[in-house]
N, C-alpha and C positions, 0 to 999 in steps of 0.2 A: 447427332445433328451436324450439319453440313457450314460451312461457310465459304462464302463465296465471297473473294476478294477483287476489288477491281475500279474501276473510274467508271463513272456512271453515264459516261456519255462518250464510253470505247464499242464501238457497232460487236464486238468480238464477246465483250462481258453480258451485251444486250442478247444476243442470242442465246447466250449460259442460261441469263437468267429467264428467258421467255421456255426456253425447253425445260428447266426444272421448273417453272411453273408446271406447264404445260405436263409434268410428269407426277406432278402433287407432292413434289421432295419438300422436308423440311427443312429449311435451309435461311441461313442470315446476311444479308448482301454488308459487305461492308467496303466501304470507297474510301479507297486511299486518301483522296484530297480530302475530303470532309470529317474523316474521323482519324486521319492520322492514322501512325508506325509505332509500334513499340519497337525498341533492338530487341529486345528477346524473342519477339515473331520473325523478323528476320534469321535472328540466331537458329533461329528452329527450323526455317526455312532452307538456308543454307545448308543444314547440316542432315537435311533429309534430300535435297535434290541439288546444290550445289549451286556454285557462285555460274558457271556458267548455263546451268539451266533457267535458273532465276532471272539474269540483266538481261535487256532488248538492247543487245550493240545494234539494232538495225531502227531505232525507231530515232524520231526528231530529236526527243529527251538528249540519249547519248549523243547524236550530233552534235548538239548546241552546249554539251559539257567544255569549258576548257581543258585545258590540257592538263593542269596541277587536279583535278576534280577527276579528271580520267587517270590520270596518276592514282588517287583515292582508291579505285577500284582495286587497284595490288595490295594497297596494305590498310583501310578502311572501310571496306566494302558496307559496312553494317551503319555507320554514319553515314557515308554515300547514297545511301539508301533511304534512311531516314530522311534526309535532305531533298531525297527527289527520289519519291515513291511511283513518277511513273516513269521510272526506268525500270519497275518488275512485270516483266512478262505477264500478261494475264489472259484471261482470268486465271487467276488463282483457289482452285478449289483445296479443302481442306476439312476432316474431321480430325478424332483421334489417332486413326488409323490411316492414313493417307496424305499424300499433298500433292499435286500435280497442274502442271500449267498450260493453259489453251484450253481451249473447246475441239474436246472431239466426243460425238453424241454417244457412238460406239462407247468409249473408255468409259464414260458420263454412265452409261448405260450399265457397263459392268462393276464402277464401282457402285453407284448406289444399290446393284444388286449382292455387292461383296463379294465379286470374281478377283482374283487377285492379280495383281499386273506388277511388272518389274518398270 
């Protein structure tokens, strides 16, 4: 089974989750704001796709970070995180075997078929 990571009112995770509807995937939405960050999902996160695939240096979030909080990023990233969970890239898809960021219907398409992708 699938989960689906992401804030509930990002047009980018709406689309995730309308096409995996729309595909009949089993899949569990779970929203950052609402139900909160473990660090060990981060941890896990991190360590399968990496600190700079994971943060959005591009969105409001990081803006509005100060500078000591952007400091954080070099050597706390996993609290940083916790802190302000929407500063990760999303959606966030994820089973056992995978984890990967954004909506692309294609990838979407080949993991729920279990094509394997780097």
């Amino acid at each position: 089974m699938f989960t689906l990571y992401g804030i509930s009112n990002c047009d980018t995770v709406r689309k995730a989750r309308k096409w995996l509807d729309s595909q009949a995937v089993d899949y569990r939405f779970h929203d950052f704001r609402k139900d909160g960050l473990s660090a060990q999902d981060i941890e896990r996160w991190l360590q399968q796709i990496g600190p700079d695939t994971l943060i959005n240096k591009r969105g409001t979030t990081w803006r509005q970070l100060s500078d000591a909080d952007r400091q954080r990023a070099e050597t706390e990233i996993t609290a940083l995180l916790v802190d302000y969970p929407a500063l990760i890239k999303r959606p966030l898809l994820e089973n056992q075997a995978i984890c990967t960021v954004g909506f692309n219907e294609t990838l979407y398409r080949d993991l729920i078929n279990g094509v394997p992708h780097e």
